[in-house]
C-alpha positions as CSV (number, residue, x, y, z in Angstrom):
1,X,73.2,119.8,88.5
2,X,72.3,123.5,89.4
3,X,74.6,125.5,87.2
4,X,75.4,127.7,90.8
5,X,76.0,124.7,92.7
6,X,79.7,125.8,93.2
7,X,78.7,130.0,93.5
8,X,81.0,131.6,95.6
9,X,83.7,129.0,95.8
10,X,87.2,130.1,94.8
11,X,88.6,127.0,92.4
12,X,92.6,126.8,91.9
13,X,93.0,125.5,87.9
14,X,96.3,123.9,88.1
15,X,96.5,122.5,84.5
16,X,98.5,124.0,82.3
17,X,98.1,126.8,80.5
18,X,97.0,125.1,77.1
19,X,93.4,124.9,75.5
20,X,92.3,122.2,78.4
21,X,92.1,124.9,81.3
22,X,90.4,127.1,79.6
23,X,87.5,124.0,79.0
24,X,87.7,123.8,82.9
25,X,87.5,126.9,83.6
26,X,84.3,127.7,81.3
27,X,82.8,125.0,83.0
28,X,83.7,125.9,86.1
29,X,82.4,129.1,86.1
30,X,79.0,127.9,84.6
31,X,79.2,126.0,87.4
32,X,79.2,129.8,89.4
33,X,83.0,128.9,91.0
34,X,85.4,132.0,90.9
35,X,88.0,130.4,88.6
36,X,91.5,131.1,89.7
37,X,94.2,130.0,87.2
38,X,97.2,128.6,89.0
39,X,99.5,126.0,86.6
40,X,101.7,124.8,88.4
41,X,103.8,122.6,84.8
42,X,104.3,123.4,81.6
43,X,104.0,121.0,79.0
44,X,107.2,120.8,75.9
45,X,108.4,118.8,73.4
46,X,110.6,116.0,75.1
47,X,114.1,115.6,74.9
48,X,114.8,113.8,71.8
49,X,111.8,113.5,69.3
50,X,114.1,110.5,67.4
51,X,112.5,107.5,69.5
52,X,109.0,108.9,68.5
53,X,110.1,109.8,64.9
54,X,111.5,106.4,64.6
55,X,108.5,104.9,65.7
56,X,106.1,106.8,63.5
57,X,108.4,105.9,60.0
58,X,107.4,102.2,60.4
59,X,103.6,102.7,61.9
60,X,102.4,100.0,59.8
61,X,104.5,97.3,61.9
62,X,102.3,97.8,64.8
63,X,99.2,96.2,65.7
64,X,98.2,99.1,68.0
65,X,98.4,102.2,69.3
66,X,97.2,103.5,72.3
67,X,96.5,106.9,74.1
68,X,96.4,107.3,77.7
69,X,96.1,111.6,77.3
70,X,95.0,114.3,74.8
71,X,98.5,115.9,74.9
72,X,100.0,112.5,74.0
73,X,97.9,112.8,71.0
74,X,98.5,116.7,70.0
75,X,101.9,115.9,70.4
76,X,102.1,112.6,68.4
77,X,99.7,113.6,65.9
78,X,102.6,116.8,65.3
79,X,104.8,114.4,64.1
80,X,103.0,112.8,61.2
81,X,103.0,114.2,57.8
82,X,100.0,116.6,57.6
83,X,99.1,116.5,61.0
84,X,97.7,113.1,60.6
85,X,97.0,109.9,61.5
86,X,97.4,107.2,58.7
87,X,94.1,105.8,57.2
88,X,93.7,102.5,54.9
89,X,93.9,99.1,55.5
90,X,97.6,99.2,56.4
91,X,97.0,101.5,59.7
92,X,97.5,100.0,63.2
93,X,94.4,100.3,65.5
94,X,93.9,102.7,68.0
95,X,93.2,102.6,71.4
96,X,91.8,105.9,73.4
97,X,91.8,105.7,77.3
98,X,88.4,108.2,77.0
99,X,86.1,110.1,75.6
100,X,88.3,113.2,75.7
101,X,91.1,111.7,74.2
102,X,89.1,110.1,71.6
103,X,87.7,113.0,70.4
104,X,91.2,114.7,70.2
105,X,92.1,111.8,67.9
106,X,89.0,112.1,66.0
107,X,90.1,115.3,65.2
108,X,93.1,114.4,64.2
109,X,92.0,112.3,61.8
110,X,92.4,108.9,63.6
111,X,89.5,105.9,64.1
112,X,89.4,104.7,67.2
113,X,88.3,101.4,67.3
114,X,88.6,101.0,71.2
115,X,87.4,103.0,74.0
116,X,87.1,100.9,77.1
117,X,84.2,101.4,79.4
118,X,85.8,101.8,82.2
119,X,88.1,105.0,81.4
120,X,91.3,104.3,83.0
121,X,94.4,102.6,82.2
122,X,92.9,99.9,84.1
123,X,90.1,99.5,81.8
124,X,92.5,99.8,78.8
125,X,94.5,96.4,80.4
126,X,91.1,94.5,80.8
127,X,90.3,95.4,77.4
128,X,93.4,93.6,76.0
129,X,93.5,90.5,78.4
130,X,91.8,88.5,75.8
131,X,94.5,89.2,73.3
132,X,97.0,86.9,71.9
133,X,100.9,86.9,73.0
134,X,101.5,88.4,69.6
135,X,100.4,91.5,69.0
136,X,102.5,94.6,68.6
137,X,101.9,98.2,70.5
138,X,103.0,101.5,69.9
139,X,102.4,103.9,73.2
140,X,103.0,107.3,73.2
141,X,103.1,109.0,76.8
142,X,104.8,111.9,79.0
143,X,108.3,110.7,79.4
144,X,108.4,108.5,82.4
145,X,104.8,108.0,82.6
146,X,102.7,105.3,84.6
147,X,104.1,101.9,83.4
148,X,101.3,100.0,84.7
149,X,99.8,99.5,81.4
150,X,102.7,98.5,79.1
151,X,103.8,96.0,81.8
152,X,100.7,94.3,81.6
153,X,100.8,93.6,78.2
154,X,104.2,92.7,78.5
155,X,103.2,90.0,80.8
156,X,101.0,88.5,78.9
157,X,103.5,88.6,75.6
158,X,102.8,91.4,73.8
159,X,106.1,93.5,72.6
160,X,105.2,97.6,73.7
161,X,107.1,100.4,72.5
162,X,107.0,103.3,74.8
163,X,108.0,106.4,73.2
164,X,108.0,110.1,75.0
165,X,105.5,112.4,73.3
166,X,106.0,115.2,75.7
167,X,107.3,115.8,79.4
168,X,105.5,118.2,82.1
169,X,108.4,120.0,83.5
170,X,107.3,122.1,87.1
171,X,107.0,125.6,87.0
172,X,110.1,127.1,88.3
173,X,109.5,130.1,90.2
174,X,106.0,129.1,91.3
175,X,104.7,131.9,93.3
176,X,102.2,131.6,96.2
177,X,99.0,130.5,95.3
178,X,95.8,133.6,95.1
179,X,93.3,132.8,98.3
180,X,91.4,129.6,97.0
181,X,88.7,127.0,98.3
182,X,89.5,124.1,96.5
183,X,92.2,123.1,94.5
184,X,91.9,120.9,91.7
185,X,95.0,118.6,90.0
186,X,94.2,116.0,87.3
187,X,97.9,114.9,87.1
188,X,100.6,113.8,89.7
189,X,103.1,115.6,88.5
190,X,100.6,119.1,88.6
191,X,100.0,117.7,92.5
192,X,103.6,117.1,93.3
193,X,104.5,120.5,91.6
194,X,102.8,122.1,94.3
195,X,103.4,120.1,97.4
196,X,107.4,120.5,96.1
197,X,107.6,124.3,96.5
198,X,104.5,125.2,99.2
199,X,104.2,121.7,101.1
200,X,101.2,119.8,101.4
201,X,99.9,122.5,105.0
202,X,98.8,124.9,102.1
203,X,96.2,122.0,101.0
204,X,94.9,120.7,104.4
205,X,91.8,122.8,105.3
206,X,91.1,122.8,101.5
207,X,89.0,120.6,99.4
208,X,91.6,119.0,97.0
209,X,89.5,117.1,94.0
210,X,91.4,115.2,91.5
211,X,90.9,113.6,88.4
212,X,92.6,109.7,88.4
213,X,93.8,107.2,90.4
214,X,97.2,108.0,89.7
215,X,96.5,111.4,91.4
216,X,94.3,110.3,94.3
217,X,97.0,108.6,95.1
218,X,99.9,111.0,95.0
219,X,97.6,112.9,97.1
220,X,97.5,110.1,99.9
221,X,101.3,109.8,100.0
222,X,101.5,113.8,100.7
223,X,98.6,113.1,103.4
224,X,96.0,114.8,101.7
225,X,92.2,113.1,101.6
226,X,91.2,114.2,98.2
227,X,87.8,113.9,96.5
228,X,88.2,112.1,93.5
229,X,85.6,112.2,90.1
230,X,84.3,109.4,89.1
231,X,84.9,109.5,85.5
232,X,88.4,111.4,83.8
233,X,86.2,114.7,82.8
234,X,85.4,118.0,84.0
235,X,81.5,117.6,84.4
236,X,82.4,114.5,86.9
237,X,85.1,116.4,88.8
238,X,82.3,119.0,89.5
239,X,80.1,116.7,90.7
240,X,82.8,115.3,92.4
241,X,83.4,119.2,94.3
242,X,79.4,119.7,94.8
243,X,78.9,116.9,96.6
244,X,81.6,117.5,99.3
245,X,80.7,121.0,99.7
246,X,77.3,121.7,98.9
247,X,75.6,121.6,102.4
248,X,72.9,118.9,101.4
249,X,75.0,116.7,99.6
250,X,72.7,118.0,96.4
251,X,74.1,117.6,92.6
């Protein structure tokens, strides 16, 4: 990809202001786009940490765990003694929806034996379909969270413990947005955030690219036609925005 592919466009940030946007926004600007940072959530602690806490004092009992988000992991991983995940033999697995979130787990000190090929939730429930009725999961998410995946192991037996890690609360005033060209969202909630205080009009002449399926469709219900990467990162969301509005289709 030409790094000036995007040069001149004006690129709404809507994630929120946390160590994430400032990754999109470096690469965005390599990228030549005018960067204008807009969050439209915040992301905090949720509203009881017990379930969680409770959870991580008898880690051993579960099979797995699984990650569906970086934040889920920053804010799990805050929980532990140290900082850290458990290592030995007594440790549960654990299950990264990405690259991204694997990396943050990494980090934290976590193996990751699991990172599905196909980087969605969807990949994450094809992944398991060959396990037994038996096995045990721990998921920490955003309080009320796509259910997609814990009902599918569900079905097929498994007991799933979901647990809020963190919520993503709207920012309340949210002031009109700078002049932008394209907006980009790589949550639901960021998307609905928006659409709740300046209505979907503000987005309709705009190129709105989103990360997930979750959030191309929460674009479709709000009547939007959004552009949609074709893997959870940055680089793909890019390639995602150059394709729509470079004027030969070139990335």
């Amino acid at each position: 990809m030409s790094p000036l592919l995007l040069e001149g466009s004006r690129v709404l940030v809507t994630r929120p202001a946390r160590a994430e946007a400032d990754t999109w926004a470096a690469a965005l600007s390599a990228a030549g786009a005018r960067v204008v940072s807009y969050p439209t959530i915040e992301v905090r602690p949720p509203p009881s940490w017990e379930p969680l806490d409770r959870a991580l004092r008898q880690v051993g009992c579960y099979d797995w765990i699984i990650f569906t988000s970086k934040t889920a992991v920053l804010f799990t991983a805050s929980r532990m003694e140290g900082g850290h995940f458990p290592t030995g033999s007594a440790r549960p697995r654990v299950a990264a929806v990405g690259a991204e979130t694997a990396r943050a787990l990494e980090k934290a000190g976590a193996r990751v034996d699991l990172v599905p090929s196909d980087q969605r939730q969807d990949g994450l429930i094809d992944a398991f379909r060959s396990l037994g009725n038996s096995a045990r999961f721990l998921f920490p998410q955003a309080l009320a969270g796509r259910d997609a995946l814990a009902q599918a192991l569900r079905d097929q037996g498994c007991q799933v413990d979901v647990v809020a890690a963190y919520q993503t609360v709207p920012l309340d005033p949210l002031p009109p947005p700078p002049a932008f060209d394209v907006a980009t969202f790589a949550s639901p909630s960021a998307l609905r955030a928006f659409v709740g205080t300046h209505g979907p009009g503000v987005l309709a002449n705009k190129t709105v690219a989103v990360i997930g399926h979750a959030t191309a469709a929460e674009a479709v219900r709000c009547g939007l036609s959004p552009v949609v990467a074709e893997e959870p990162n940055i680089d793909a969301l890019i390639s995602a925005i150059v394709r729509v509005r470079s004027p030969k289709g070139d990335h």
